[in-house]
C-alpha positions as a printed NumPy array, in Angstrom:
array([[114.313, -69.094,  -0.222],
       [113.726, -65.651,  -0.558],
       [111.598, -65.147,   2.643],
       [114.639, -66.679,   4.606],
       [117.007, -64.634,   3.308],
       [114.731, -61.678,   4.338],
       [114.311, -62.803,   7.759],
       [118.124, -63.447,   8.152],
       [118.211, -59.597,   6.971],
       [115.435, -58.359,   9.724],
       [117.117, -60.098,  12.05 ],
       [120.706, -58.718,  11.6  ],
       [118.308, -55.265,  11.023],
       [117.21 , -55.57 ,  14.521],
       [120.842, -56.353,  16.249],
       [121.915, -52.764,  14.245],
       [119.106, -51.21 ,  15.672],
       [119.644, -52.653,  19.557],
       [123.57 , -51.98 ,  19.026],
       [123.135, -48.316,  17.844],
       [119.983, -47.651,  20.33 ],
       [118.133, -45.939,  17.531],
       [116.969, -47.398,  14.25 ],
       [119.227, -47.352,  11.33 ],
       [118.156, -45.364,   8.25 ],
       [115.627, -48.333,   6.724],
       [117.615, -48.281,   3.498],
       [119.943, -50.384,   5.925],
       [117.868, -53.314,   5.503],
       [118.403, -53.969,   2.199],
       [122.108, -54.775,   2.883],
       [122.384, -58.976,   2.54 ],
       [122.478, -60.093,   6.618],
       [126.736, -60.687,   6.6  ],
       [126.829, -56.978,   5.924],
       [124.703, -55.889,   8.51 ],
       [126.497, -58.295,  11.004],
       [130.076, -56.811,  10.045],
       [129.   , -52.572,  10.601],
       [127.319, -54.073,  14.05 ],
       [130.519, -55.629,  15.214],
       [132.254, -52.606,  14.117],
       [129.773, -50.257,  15.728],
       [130.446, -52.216,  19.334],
       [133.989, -52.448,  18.38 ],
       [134.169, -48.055,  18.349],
       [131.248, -47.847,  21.012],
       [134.041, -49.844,  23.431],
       [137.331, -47.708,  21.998],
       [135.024, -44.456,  22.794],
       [134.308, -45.377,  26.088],
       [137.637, -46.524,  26.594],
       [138.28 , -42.964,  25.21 ],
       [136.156, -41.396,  27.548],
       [137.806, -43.059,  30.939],
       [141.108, -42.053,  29.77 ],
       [140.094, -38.217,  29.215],
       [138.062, -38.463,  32.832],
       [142.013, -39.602,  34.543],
       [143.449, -36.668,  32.345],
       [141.264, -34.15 ,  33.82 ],
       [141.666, -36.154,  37.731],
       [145.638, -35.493,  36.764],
       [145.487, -32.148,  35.994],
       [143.536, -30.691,  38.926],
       [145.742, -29.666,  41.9  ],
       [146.233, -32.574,  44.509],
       [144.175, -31.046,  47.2  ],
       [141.03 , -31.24 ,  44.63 ],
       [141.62 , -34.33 ,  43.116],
       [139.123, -36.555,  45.154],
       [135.985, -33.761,  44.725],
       [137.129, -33.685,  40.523],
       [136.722, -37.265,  40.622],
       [133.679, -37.425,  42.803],
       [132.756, -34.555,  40.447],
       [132.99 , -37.207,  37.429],
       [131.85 , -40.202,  39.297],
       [135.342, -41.117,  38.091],
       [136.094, -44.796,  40.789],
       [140.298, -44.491,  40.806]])
């Protein structure tokens, strides 16, 4: 019972480490599997609010640039509207 309660653990381990892109300090992996399933749904859950983040400060800087240099700011940023 042990060994699949481990492997559950490695498991949601290795969805951290795929989520984050990196590997998560190993002390990580002693957290029981629902844990480890709840901080990587809140790690996408920020990853998506920061890039949300990150389009809305690309339009801010588009908005603040005179007119005539809007479209080479946003080419600039590879920013699409």
């Amino acid at each position: 019972m042990a060994t699949a309660a481990t492997n559950k653990t490695s498991i949601a381990f290795q969805q951290l480490s795929k989520t984050l892109g990196a590997k998560p300090p190993k002390a990580l992996d002693e957290l029981p599997a629902r844990d480890l399933q709840d901080l990587t749904t809140k790690v996408e859950a920020a990853l998506v609010q920061h890039q949300e983040a990150m389009v809305q400060a690309e339009l801010s800087i588009v908005d603040q640039a005179p007119r005539a240099l809007r479209g080479t700011v946003r080419k600039i940023l590879g920013v699409k509207s």
